[in-house]
N, C-alpha and C positions, 0 to 999 in steps of 0.2 A: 297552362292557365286557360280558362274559359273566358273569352272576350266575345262581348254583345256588342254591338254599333245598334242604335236604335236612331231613324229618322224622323223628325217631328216636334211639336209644340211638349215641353215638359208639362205643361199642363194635361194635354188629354194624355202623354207616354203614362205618366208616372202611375195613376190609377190603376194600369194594366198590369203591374208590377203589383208581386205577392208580400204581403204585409210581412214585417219583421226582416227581410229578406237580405239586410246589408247591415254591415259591421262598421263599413269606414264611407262617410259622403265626404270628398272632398271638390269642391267648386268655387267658381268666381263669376257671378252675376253680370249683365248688364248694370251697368254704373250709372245708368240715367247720368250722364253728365255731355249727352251729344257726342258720344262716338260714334263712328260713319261705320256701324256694320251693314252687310250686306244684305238682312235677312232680318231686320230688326228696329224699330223704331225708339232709339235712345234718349227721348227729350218729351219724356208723358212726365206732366202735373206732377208734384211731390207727393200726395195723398193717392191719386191714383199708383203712382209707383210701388209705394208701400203695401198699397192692400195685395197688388201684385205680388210681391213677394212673399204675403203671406200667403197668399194660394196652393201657391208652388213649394212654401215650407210645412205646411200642415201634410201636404204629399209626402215630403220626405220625412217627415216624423212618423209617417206611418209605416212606413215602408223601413226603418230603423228597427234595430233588435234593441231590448234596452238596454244593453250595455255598450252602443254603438257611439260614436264619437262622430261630430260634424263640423269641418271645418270651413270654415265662411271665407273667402278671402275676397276683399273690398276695399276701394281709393276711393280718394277727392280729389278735388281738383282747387287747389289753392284760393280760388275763389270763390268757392262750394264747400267749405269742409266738414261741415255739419252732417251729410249726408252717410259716413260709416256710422255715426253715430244714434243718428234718426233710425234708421235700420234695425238696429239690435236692439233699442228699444222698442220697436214694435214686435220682435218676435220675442222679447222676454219681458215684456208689460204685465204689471197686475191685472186683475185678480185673474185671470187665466193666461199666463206665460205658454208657448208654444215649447220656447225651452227654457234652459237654465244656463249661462253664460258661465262656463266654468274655466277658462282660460283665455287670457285676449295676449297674443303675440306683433310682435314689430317685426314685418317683412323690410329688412333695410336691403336698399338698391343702393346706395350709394354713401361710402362715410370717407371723412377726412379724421384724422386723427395727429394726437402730436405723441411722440414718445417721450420717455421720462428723460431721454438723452435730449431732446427736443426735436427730433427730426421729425416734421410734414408728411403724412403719409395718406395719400388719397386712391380708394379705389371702388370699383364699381361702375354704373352704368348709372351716367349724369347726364340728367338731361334739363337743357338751358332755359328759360324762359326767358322774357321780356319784357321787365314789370317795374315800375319805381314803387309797388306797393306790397309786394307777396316775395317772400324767399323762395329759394326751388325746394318741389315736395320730394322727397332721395325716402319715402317710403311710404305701404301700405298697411291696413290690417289685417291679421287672418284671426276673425274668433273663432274659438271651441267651443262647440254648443253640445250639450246630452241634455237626455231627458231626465237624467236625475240630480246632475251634478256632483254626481259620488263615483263616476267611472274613472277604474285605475287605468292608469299610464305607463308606461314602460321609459321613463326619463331620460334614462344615458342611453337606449339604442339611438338614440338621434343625437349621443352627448360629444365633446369634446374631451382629450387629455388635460391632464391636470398641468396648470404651467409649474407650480411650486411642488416637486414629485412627494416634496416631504407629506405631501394631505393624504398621500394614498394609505401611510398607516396609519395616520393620525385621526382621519374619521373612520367611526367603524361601518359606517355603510357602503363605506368603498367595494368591502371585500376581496380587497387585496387589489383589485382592478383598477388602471389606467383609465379612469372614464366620468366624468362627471357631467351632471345636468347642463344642457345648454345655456338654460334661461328662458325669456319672453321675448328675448330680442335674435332675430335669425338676419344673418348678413348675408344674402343669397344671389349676387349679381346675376343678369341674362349672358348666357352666350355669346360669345363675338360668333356674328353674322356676317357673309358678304354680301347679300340681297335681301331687302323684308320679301318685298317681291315671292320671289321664290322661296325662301326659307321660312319665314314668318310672315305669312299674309294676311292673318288675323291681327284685326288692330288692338286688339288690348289681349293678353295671354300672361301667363304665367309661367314661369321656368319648369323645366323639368325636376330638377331639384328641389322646388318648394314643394310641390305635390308630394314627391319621395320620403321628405322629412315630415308630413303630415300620415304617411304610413306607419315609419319605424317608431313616431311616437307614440300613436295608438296603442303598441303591444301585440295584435296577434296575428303578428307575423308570415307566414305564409297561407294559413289560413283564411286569410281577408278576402271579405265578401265587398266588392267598394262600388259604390257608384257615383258617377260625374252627371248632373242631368245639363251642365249647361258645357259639353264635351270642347267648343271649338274645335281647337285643331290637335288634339289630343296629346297634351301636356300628361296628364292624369294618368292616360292609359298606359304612356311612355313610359312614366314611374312604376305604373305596378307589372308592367312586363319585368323592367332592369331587375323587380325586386323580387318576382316570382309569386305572387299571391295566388290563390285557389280561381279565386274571378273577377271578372271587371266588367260594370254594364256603362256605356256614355250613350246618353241623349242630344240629340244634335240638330237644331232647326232648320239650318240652310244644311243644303246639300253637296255644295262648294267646300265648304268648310271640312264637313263631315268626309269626302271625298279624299282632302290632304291627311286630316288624321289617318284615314287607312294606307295611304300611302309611305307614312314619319313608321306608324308602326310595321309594314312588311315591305320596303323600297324596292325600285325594281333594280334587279341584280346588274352590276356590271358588265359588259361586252367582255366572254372570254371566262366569265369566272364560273369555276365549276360546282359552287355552293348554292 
């Protein structure tokens, strides 16, 4: 696989990059909602935010092939929640849309559930607040954005078995196969960690796996040309190494940051080990 590290403002990277040039963009924005990154100033004006984003999204629509698919993924903050919303409307606004919102999925971090036996069943990565006015938020968005909204998808490589096996000959789009579409809603907990510290020192990131299942959805496959412009600590690139794509470029502002991503991706070898 061909892996870029690019250091720097996505603003001035991204122009340097050759138009049409990527199949899959998958990333997760600063949230304007005051997270303490290291390299980054998280709490500009709502109107300036915005137009931000659309600087940085007209980049990557260029740099998109058109049959390319772009996955957005973006929270609130319980007492912010307007803001995935604001968002996607400014890059899919009339009369000139940037894109076309062709799929909006549910990143769940956390569900409790009751079975039909009645048993309680909670899991995932809950985290508590302290509020007599807001619930805890147990998930994010990831939109799909293309520039036509008519790019095909590859459904069940990101799908689940069938629970009732009788469907498998019953629909004939099965074809004969154990697999059906996921859905809109993806249940994808983080890793148990034993230090953020050390493991995860980026304050807001995204699993390894949510990235992964925004590949296999796409469709093509080993061939994926992808780019991360807002890289962190490379989540993104992690996915497309496991999955074997043709290339991977991430943009990355601080250096700290960028520094751990090449690390997650080549670690350094064990005392002893002959690999």
């Amino acid at each position: 696989m061909k892996l870029e590290f690019l250091n720097g403002d996505c603003l001035k990277t991204l122009p340097t990059l050759s138009a049409e040039s990527f199949d899959l963009v998958v990333t997760s924005p600063p949230y304007n909602l005051g997270i303490n990154y290291s390299s980054f100033k998280d709490t500009a004006p709502r109107e300036e935010f915005l137009a931000w984003c659309k600087q940085w999204a007209t980049e990557v629509k260029r740099v998109m092939a058109d049959d390319a698919s772009f996955f957005l993924n973006i929270g609130a903050a319980p007492s912010n929640p307007l803001l995935p919303h604001q968002l996607i409307l400014a890059l899919t606004e009339e009369p000139d849309p940037l894109f076309i919102l062709q799929n909006t999925f549910h990143w769940i971090k956390s569900i409790s559930i009751e079975t039909t036996a009645g048993q309680q069943i909670s899991a995932g990565h809950f985290k508590p607040i302290n509020s007599k006015r807001y619930v805890n938020d147990c998930h994010e968005y990831v939109f799909h954005l293309t520039k036509t909204g008519n790019v095909p998808l590859d459904r069940r490589s990101a799908g689940v078995p069938y629970q009732d096996k009788s469907n498998i000959a019953r629909w004939g789009h099965t074809g004969g196969k154990d697999l059906r579409c996921r859905g809109n809603t993806w249940f994808i907990p983080y890793e148990t960690i034993q230090s953020r510290k050390g493991e995860r020192p980026h304050p807001a990131t995204f699993p390894v796996a949510l990235a992964a299942q925004c590949i296999k959805i796409q469709g093509k496959a080993e061939a994926t040309r992808m780019l991360d412009p807002f890289l962190g600590i490379g989540s993104s690139a992690l996915a497309a190494k496991s999955i074997g794509i043709a290339s991977f470029t991430g943009i990355e502002i601080d250096p700290d940051y960028l520094a751990v991503a090449k690390r997650r991706l080549d670690p350094p070898k064990e005392p002893g080990s002959l690999t």
